[in-house]
C-alpha positions as CSV (number, residue, x, y, z in Angstrom):
1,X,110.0,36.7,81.6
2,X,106.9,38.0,82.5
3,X,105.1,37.7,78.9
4,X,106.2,34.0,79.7
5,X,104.2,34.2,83.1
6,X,101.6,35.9,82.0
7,X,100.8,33.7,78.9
8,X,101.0,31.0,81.4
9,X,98.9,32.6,84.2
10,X,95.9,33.5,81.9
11,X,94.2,30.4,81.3
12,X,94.8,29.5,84.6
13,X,92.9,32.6,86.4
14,X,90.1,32.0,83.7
15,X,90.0,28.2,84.9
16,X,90.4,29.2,88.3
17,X,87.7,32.1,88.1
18,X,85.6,29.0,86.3
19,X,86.2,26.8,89.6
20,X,84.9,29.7,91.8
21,X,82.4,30.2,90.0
22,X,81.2,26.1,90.4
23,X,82.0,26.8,94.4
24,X,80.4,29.5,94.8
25,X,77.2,29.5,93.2
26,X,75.1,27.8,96.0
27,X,76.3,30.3,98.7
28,X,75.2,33.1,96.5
29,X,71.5,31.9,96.2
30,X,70.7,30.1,99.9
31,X,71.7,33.7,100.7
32,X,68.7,34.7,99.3
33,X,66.2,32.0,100.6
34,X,63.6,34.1,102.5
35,X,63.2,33.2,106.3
36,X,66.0,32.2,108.4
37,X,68.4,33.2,105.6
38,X,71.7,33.4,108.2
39,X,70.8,30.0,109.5
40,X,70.2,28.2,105.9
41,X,73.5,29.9,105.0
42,X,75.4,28.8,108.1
43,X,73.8,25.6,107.7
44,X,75.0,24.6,104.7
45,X,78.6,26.7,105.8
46,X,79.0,23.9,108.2
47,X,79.1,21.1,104.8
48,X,82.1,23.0,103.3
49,X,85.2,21.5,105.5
50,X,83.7,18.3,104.7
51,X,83.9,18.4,101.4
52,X,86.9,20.2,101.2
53,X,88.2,17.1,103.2
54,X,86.5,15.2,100.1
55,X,88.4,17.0,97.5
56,X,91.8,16.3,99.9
57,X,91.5,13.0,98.4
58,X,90.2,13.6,95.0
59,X,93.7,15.8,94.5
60,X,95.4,12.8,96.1
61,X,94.7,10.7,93.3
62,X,93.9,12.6,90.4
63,X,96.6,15.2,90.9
64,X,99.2,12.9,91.9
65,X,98.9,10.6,89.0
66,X,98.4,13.6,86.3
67,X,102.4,14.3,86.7
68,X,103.3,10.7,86.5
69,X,101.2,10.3,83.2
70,X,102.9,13.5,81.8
71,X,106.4,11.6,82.5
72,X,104.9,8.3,81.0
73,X,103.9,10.1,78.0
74,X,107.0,11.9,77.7
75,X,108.8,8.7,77.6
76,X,106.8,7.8,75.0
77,X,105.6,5.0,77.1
78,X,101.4,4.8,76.6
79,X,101.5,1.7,78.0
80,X,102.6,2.9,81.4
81,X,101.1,6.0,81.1
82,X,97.1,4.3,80.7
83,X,98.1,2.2,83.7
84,X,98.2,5.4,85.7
85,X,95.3,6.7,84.4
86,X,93.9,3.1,85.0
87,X,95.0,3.3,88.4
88,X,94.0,6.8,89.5
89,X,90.2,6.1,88.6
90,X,90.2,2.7,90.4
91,X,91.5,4.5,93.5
92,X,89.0,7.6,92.9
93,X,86.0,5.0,93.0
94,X,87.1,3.1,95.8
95,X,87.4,6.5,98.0
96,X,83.9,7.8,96.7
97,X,82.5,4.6,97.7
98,X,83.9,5.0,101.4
99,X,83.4,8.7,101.7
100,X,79.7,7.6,100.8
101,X,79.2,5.2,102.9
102,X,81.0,7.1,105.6
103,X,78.8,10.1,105.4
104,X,75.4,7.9,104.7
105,X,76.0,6.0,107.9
106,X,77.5,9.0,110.5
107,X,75.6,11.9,109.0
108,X,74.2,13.0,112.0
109,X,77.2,13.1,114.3
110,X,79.8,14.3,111.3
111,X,77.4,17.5,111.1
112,X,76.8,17.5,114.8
113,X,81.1,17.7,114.9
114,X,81.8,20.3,112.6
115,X,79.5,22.6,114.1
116,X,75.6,22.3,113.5
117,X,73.8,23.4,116.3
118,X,70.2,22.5,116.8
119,X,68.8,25.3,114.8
120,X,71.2,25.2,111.6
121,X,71.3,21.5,111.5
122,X,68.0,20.7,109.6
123,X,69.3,23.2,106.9
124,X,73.2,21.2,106.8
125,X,70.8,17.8,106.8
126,X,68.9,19.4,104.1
127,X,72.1,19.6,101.9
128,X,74.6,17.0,103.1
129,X,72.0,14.3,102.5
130,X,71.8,14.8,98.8
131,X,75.7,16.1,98.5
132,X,77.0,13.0,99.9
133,X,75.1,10.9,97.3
134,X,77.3,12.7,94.2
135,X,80.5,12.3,95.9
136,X,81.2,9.7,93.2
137,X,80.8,11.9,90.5
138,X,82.1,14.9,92.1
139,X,85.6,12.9,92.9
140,X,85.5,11.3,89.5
141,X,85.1,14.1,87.2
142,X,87.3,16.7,89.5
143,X,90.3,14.1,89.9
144,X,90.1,12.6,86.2
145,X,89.9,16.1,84.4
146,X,93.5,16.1,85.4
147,X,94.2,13.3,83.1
148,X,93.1,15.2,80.1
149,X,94.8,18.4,81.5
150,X,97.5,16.4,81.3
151,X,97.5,15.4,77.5
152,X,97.5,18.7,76.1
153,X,93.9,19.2,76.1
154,X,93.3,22.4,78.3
155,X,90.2,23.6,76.7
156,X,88.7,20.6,76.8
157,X,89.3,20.7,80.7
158,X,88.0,23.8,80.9
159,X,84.8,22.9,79.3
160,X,84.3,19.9,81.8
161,X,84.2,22.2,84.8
162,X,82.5,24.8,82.9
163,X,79.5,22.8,81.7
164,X,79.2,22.2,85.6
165,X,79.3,25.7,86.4
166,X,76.7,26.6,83.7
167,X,74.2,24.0,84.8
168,X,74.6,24.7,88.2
169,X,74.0,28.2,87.8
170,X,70.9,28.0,85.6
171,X,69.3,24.8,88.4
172,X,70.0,26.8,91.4
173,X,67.7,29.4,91.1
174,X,65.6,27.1,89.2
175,X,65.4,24.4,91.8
176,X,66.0,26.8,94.8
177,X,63.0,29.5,94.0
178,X,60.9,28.1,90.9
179,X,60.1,24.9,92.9
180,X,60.3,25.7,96.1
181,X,63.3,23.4,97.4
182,X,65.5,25.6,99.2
183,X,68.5,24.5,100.4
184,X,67.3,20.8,99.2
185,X,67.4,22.6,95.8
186,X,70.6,23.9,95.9
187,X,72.3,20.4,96.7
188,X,70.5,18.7,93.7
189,X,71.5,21.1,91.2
190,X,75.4,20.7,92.2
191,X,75.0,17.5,92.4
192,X,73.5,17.2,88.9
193,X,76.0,19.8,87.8
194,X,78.7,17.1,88.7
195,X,77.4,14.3,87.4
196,X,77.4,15.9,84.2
197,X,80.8,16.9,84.8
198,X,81.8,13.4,85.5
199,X,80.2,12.1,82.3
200,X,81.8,14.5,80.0
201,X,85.6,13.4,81.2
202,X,85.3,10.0,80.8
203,X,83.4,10.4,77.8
204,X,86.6,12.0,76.8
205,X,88.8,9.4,77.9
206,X,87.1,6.7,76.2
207,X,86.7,8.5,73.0
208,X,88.5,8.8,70.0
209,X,90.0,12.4,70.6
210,X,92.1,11.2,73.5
211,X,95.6,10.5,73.6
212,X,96.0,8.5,76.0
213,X,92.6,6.4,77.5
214,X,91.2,4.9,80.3
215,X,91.0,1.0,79.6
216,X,89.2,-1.2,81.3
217,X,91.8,-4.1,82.1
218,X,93.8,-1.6,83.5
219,X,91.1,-0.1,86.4
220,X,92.4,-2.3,89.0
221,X,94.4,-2.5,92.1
222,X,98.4,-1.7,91.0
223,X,100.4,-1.1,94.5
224,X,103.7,0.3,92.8
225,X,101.8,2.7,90.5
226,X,100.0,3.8,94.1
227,X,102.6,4.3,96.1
228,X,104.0,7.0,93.4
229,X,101.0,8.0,92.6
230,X,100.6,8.9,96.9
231,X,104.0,10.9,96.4
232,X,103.5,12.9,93.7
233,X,99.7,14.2,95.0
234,X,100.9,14.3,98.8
235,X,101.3,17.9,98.6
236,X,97.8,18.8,97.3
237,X,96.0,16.5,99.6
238,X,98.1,18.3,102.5
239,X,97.0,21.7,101.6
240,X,93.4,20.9,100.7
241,X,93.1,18.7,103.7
242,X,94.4,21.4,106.3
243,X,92.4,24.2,104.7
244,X,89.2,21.8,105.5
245,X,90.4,21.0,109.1
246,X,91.0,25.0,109.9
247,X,87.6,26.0,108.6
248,X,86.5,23.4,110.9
249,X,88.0,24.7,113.7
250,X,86.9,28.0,113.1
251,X,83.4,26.8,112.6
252,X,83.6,24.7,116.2
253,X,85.3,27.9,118.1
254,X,82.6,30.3,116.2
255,X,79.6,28.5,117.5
256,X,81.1,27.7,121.2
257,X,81.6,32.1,121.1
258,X,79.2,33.7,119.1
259,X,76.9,31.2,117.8
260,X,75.3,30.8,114.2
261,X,75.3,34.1,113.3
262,X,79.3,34.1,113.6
263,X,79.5,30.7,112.0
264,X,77.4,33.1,109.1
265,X,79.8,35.5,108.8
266,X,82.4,32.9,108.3
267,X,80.6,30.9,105.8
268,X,80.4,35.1,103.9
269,X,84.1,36.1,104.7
270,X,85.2,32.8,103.4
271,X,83.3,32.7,100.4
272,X,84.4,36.5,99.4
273,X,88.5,35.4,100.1
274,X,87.4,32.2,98.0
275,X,86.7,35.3,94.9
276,X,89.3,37.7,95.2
277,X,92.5,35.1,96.2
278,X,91.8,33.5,92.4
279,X,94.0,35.4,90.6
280,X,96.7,35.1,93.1
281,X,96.4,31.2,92.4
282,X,96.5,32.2,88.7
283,X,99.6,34.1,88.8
284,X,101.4,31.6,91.2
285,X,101.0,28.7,89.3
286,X,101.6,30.4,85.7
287,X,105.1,31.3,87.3
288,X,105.8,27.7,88.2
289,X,106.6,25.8,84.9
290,X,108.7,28.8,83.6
291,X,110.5,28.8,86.7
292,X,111.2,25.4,86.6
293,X,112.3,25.9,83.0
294,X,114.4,28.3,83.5
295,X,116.0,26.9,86.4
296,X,116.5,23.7,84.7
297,X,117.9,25.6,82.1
298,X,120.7,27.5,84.1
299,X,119.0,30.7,83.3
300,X,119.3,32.2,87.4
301,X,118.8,35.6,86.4
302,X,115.2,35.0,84.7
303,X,114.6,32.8,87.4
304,X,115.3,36.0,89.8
305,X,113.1,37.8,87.9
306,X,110.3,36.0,87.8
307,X,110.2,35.5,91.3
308,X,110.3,39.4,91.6
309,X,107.8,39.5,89.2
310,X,105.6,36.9,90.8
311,X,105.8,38.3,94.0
312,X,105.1,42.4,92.8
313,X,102.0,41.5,91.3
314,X,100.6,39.4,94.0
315,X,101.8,42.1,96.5
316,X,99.9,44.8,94.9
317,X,96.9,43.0,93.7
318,X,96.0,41.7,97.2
319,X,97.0,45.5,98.7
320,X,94.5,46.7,96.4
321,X,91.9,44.0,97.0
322,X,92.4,45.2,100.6
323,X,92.1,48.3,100.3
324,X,88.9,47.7,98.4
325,X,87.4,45.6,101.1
326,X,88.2,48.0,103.9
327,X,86.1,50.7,101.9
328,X,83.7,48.9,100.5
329,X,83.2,45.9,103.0
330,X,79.1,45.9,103.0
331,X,79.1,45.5,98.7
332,X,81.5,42.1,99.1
333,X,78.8,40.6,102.0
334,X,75.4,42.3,99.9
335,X,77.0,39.5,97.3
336,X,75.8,36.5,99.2
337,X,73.2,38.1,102.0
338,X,71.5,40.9,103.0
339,X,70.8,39.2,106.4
340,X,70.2,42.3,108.8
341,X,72.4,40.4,111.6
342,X,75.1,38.7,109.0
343,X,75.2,42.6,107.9
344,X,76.1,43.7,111.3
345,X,78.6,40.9,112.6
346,X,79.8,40.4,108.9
347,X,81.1,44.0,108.0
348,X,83.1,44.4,111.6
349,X,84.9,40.6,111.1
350,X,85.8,40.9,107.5
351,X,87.6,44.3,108.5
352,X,89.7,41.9,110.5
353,X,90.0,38.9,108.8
354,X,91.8,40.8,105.7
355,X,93.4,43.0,107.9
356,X,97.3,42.6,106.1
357,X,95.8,40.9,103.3
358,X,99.0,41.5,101.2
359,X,100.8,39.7,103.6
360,X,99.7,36.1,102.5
361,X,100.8,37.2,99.2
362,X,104.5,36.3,100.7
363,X,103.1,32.4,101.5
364,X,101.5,31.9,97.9
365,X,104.6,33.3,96.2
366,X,107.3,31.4,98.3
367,X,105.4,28.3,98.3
368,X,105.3,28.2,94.3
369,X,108.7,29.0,93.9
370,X,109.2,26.0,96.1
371,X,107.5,23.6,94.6
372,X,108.6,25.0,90.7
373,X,112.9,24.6,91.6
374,X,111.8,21.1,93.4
375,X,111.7,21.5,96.5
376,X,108.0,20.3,97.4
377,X,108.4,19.6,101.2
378,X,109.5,23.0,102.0
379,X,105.9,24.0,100.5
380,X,104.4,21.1,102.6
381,X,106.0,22.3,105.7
382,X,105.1,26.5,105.6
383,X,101.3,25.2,104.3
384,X,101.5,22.8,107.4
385,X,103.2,25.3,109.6
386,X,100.2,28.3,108.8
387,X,97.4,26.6,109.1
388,X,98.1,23.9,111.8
389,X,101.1,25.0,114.2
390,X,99.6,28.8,114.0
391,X,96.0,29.4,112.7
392,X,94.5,26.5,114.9
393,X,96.0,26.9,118.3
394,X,95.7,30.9,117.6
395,X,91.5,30.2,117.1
396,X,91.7,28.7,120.5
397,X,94.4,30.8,122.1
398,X,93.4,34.4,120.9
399,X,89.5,34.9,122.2
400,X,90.6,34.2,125.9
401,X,92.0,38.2,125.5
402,X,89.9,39.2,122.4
403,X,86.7,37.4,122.6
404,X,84.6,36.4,119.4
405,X,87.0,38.5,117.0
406,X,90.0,37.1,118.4
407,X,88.8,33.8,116.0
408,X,89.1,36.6,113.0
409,X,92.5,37.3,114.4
410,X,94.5,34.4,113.8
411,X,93.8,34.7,109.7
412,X,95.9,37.5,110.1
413,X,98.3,37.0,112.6
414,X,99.1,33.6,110.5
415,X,100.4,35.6,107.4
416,X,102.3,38.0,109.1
417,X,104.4,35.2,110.8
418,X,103.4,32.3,108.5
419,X,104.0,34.3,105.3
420,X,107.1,36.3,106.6
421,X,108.8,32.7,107.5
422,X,107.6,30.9,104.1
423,X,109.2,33.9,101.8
424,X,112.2,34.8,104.1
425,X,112.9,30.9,103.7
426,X,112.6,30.9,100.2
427,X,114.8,34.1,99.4
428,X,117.8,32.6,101.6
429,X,116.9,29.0,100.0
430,X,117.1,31.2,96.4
431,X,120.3,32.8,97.1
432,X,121.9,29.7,98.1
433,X,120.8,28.0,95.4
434,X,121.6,30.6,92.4
């Protein structure tokens, strides 16, 4: 059972490490800018709930019609399965087209409300303004690499995201340093990145290799293929969309307290959980398809040991990742900044943030045993539950005793209760069920 999670787990830790990498990559280098680093980095800190909010509906779309098309195909329906694919793509250009237009037109006051203050918003300006302009290709190529995911064609997917990641590493620095752009720089070469991204999927999916392909009389407006489409990927955009609307909140409650610098360290802290939580998301959704196998398969005892064995490894790899951080907390900031001040504020928060760290082990691990014996909405409801009824109110609730660090607080606080409740759940759901 857990050769069969491993196998499984793998690919996905390489594709996820691939992923951070993409993410990743422009924190690592603004960090470096010289002059004003902390406020170019919070700047451009304040852009990332947005587009997480972006990538909300990307997985909407392009992760909820993946699973239908599997189905299709597994019928052996192609017909019904290219309408999908059809379908997802018209949907994924008609949502880049409004996010566009939305954040060409309120620029000013969308930065303005997730946080910019006076000093960091020239540097968020500096990067939203050419961002916004590849949210096409960033939706398109994120949401339809699913669709050759989907097919069998896992390398292939890999590639896409990994060309991106390649380019954007080599054009950062480029760009950012060589000439002169700064954070300006930084936003061209991801958007460049994604464009070529973009080009490389649907190159796929109009080419000869693929399976299944995207047709042109079928990118058009099909409401019965949407409204499955809307259930299957419901989840995802639930869990994408809160984690952009909490790192807003902390962003908001960071500047009212302790201003940029703390906005910073959040932008740092965030960026370093972003790295070490991968293989976590790795292991969790290698164990999912051979949980589901197994339970469809009336084999209850593998499917009680994978969860133990799903749960033991993500227990003791995040205890260790803690107990790394809390030695070695300077090295994991020293990765994006060596701003004196981010330094200073950055080392003391992070000590709190991942404070318990093992804890949230217990959410990951109940919510993919969830969703892998089919029981989606219970996963919904703990992500919901976390990150809306606990971390939000607790960002607001906590510094009225705590101050500034009660903000840092609530990540923790959240996983004890959050987590404890998600995997209690699951084990008396588990024992019921098998």
């Amino acid at each position: 059972m857990a050769r069969n999670i491993t196998d499984m787990a793998v690919p996905m830790i390489i594709a996820q490490l691939i992923n951070v990498l993409y993410n990743i990559t422009d924190r690592f280098f603004i960090g470096r800018i010289g002059g004003g680093q902390s406020l170019s980095l919070t700047g451009v800190g304040i852009v990332f709930p947005i587009i997480n909010i972006i990538t909300a509906f990307t997985n909407l779309f392009g992760m909820g019609g993946a699973p239908l098309c599997s189905i299709a195909r597994g019928r052996k329906d192609d017909e019904a399965a290219e309408r999908i694919i059809g379908s997802s793509f018209f949907m994924l250009v008609i949502t880049a087209l409004i996010l566009t237009f939305i954040g060409v037109v309120f620029q000013n006051p969308l930065l303005r409300l997730f946080g910019a203050s006076s000093e960091t918003f020239p540097y968020a300006k500096e990067y939203f303004s050419v961002y916004i302009w590849g949210t096409a290709a960033a939706v398109i190529g994120l949401g339809m690499n699913n669709f050759i995911n989907c097919q069998g064609f896992g390398k292939v997917g890999m590639v896409s995201i990994a060309a991106g990641a390649v380019i954007n590493v080599i054009l950062d620095p480029l760009l950012i340093f060589v000439l002169d752009l700064g954070v300006r720089g930084a936003a061209i070469a991801t958007v460049v990145a994604q464009l070529v991204s973009a080009v490389w999927v649907l190159h796929f999916l109009t080419g000869r290799r693929a399976l299944l392909l995207l047709r042109k009389e079928h990118i058009r407006w099909q409401p019965a293929v949407l409204l499955q489409t809307v259930q299957m990927g419901f989840a995802n955009f639930v869990m994408a969309f809160t984690n952009g609307i909490t790192q807003f909140a902390y962003n908001r409650a960071l500047m009212n307290l302790g201003g940029d610098v703390f906005v910073g360290a959040m932008t740092v802290i965030s960026s370093v959980r972003e790295m070490v939580i991968m293989p976590v998301h790795g292991i969790t959704a290698g164990s999912q398809p051979v949980l589901g196998y197994n339970y469809g398969a009336q084999k209850l005892d593998r499917v009680k040991k994978g969860i133990a064995f799903t749960t033991g490894v993500c227990i003791v790899y995040t205890a260790v990742v803690w107990g790394v951080l809390f030695l070695f907390p300077q090295a994991a900031i020293l990765l994006f900044t060596d701003d004196p001040k981010l330094l200073e504020v950055g080392v003391d928060m992070l000590h709190i943030y991942f404070w318990g760290f093992c804890l949230m082990a217990l959410q990951f691990s109940g919510q993919a045993t969830f969703t892998a014996l089919g029981k989606a909405k219970y996963a919904i409801f703990f992500s919901l539950f976390r990150k809306v009824v606990l971390v939000i109110p607790l960002i607001w609730l906590l510094p009225r005793y705590m101050g500034v660090s009660g903000v840092f607080w609530s990540e923790p606080i959240s996983n004890l209760i959050g987590g404890g409740a998600c995997f209690a759940t699951m084990l008396w759901m588990v024992k019921k069920k098998l």
